[in-house]
C-alpha positions in Angstrom: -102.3 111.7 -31.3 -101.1 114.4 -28.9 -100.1 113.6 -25.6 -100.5 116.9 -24.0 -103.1 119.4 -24.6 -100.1 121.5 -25.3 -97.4 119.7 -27.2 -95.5 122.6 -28.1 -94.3 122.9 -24.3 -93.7 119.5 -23.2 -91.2 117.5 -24.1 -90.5 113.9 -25.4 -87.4 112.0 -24.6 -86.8 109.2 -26.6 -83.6 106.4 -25.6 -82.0 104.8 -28.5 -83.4 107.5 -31.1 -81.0 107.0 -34.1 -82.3 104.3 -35.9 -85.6 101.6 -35.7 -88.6 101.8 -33.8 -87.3 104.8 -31.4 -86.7 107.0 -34.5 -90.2 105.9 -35.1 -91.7 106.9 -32.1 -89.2 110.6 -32.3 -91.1 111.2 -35.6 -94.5 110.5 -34.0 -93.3 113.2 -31.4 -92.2 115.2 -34.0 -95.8 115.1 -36.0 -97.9 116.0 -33.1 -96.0 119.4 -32.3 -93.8 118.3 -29.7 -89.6 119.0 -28.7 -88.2 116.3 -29.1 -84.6 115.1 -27.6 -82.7 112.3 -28.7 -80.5 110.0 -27.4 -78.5 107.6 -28.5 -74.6 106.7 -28.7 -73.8 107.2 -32.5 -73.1 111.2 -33.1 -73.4 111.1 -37.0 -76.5 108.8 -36.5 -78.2 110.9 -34.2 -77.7 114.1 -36.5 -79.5 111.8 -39.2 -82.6 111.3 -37.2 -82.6 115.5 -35.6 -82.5 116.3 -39.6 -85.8 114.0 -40.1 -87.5 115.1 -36.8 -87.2 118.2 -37.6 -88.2 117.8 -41.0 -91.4 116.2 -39.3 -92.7 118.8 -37.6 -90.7 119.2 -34.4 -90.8 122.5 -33.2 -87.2 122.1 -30.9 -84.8 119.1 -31.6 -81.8 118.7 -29.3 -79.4 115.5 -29.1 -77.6 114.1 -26.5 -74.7 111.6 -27.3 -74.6 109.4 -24.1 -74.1 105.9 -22.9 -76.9 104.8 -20.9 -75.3 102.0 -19.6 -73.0 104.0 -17.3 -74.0 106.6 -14.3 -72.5 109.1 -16.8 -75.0 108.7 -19.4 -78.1 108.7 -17.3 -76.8 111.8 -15.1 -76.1 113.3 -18.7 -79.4 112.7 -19.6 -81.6 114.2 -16.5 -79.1 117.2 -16.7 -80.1 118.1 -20.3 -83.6 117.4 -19.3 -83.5 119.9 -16.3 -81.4 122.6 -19.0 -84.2 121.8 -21.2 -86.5 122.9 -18.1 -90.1 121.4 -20.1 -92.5 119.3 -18.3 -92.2 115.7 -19.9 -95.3 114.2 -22.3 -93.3 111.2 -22.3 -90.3 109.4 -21.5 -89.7 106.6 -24.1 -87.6 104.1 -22.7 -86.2 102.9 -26.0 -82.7 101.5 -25.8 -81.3 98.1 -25.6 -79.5 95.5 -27.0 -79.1 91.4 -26.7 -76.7 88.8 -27.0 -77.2 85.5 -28.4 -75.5 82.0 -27.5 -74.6 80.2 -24.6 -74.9 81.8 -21.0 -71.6 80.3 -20.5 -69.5 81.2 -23.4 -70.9 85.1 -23.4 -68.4 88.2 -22.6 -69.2 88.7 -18.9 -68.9 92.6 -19.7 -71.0 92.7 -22.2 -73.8 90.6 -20.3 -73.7 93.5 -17.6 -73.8 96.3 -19.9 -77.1 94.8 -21.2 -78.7 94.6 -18.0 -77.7 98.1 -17.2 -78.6 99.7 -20.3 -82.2 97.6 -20.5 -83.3 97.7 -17.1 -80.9 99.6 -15.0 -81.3 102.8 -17.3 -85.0 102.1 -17.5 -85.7 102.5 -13.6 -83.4 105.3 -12.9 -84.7 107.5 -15.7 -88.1 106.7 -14.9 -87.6 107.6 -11.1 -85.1 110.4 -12.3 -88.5 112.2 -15.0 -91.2 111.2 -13.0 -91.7 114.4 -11.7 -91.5 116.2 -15.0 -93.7 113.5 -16.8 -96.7 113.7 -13.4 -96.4 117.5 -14.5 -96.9 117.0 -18.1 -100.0 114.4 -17.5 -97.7 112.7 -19.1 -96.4 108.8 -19.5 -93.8 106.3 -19.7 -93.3 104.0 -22.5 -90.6 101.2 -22.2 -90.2 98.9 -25.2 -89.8 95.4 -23.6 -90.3 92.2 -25.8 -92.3 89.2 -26.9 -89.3 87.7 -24.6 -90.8 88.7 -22.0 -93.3 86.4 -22.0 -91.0 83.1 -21.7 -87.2 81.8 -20.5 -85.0 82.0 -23.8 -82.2 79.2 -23.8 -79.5 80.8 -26.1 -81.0 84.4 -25.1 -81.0 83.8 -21.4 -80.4 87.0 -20.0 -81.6 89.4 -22.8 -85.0 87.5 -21.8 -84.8 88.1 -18.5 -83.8 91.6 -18.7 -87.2 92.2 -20.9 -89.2 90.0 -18.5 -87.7 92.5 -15.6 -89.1 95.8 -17.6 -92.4 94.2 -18.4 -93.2 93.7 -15.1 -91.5 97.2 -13.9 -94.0 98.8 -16.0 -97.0 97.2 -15.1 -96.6 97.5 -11.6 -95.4 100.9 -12.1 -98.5 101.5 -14.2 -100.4 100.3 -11.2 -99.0 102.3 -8.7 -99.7 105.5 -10.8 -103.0 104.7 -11.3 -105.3 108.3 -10.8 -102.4 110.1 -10.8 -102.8 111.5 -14.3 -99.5 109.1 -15.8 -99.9 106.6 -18.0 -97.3 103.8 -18.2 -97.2 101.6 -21.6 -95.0 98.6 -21.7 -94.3 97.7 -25.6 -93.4 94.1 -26.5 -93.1 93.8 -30.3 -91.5 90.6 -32.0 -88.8 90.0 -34.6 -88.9 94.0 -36.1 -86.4 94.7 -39.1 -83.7 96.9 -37.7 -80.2 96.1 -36.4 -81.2 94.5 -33.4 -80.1 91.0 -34.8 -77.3 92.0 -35.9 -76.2 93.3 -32.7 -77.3 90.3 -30.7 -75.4 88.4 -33.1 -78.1 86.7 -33.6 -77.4 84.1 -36.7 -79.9 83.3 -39.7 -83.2 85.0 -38.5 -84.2 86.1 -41.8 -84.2 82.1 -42.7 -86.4 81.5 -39.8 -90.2 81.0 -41.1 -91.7 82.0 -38.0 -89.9 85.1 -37.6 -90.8 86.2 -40.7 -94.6 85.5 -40.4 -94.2 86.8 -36.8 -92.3 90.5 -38.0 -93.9 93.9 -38.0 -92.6 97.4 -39.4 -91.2 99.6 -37.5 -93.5 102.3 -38.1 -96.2 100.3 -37.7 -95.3 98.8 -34.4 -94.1 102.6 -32.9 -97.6 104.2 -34.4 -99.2 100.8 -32.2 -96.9 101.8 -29.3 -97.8 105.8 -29.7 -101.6 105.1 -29.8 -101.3 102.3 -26.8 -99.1 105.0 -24.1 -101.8 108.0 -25.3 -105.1 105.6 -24.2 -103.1 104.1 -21.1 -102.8 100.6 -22.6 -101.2 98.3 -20.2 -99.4 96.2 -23.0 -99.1 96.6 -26.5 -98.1 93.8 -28.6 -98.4 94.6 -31.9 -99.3 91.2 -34.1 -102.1 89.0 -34.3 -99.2 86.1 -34.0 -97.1 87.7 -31.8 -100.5 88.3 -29.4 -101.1 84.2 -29.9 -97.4 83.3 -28.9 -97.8 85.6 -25.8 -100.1 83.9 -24.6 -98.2 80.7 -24.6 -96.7 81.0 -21.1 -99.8 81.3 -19.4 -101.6 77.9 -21.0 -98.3 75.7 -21.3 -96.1 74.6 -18.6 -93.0 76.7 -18.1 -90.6 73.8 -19.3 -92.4 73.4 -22.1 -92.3 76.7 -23.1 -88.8 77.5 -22.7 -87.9 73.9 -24.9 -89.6 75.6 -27.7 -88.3 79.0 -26.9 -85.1 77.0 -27.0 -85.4 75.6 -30.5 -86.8 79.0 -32.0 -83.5 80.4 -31.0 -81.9 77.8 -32.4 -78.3 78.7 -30.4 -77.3 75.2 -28.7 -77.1 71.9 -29.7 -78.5 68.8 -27.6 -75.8 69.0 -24.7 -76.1 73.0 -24.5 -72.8 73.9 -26.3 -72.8 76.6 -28.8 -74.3 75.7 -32.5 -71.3 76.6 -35.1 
């Protein structure tokens, strides 16, 4: 499902390309005719996922290795972008990370880097392409999270920073309305790729729920794909995930983030990390 009516000149950017859903979404780029440009940290990784984009059907892959969680990587960005000189069919605000386990006992460096890199990074290269993606009759698609939807003891600010691009979007969405841009917020639950790992997040795969609750990659990037091309608000892929959503808005907030609390499972009955 093409963006454009002329995906040959209009370009897709996609954050956090190498591996998981954003590789996803690249080879949905790739199979409707469009350039395609890649981001991500990994070098070797990122020349994995140019081989199978271009092996897909992109007619122009480039890749940018930057860190999107610094000035640098965002200016890095927008300058390849304006080298590239293509309007935009859609900027795919892909990258982020979490970590897991008590607020108080987390790296205070690595807690900033996340909110830079999942929100920071999302609003500057939004305002940054927004020019390029209005002359594409383009749209923006930022992957957000299930987490959005409630407080996450043991998660708390990885929450929070998805909660912060949920909303970013809709309003954003809202303030674009009838100008031709679509804006798509994507909030999938537990996916398989390495986001757990990452997060540090311990035993997942022995967590009933999350299993019942997961959806493919591919599956939840064609979802996303389909959702940004019709305008969709929201897209949460899952009949489940749709259900738990939902939570937030019929329970009280503390009730919510109690359960929220013992899904992650991170802290014990006086808050102190579980070992």
């Amino acid at each position: 499902m093409a963006l454009t009516r002329d995906p040959a000149s209009s370009l897709v950017v996609v954050t956090g390309a190498s591996s998981g859903i954003g590789l996803e979404l690249a080879l949905l780029a790739a199979r409707d005719g469009h350039p395609v440009l890649l981001v991500a940290r990994g070098v070797a990784a990122l020349e994995e996922a140019a081989v199978a984009v271009r092996a897909a059907g992109s007619p122009g892959v480039h890749v940018l290795s930057a860190d999107l969680g610094s000035d640098a990587g965002i200016d890095a960005v927008v300058a390849r972008v304006e080298e590239l000189d293509l309007p935009v069919a859609a900027l795919v605000n892909n990258a982020g990370f979490g970590v897991w386990g008590p607020f108080a006992e987390q790296d205070p460096t690595r807690i900033a880097g996340m909110v830079d890199l999942n929100d920071r990074a999302v609003v500057l290269l939004s305002r940054h392409l927004l020019e390029r993606v209005r002359a594409a009759g383009g749209g923006i698609l930022t992957v957000a999270s299930t987490a959005a939807f409630q407080p996450g003891p043991g998660m708390a600010v990885y929450h929070a920073s998805k909660a912060f691009a949920l909303f970013f979007s809709v309003a954003l969405r809202e303030e674009l309305r009838g100008t031709g841009v679509r804006v798509t917020a994507l909030c999938p639950g537990p996916v398989p790729t390495k986001f757990a790992d990452t997060a540090g997040v311990e035993g997942l795969d022995d967590v009933f729920i999350a299993r019942l609750a997961s959806q493919p990659a591919d599956k939840v990037a064609r979802m996303a794909w389909e959702g940004l091309a019709k305008n969709t608000s929201v897209v949460t892929p899952g009949a489940l995930n749709k259900v738990s959503s939902m939570g937030a808005k019929v329970f009280p907030m503390k009730v919510v983030t109690r359960i929220a609390r013992g899904a992650l499972g991170a802290l014990d009955a006086t808050g102190a990390a579980k070992r």
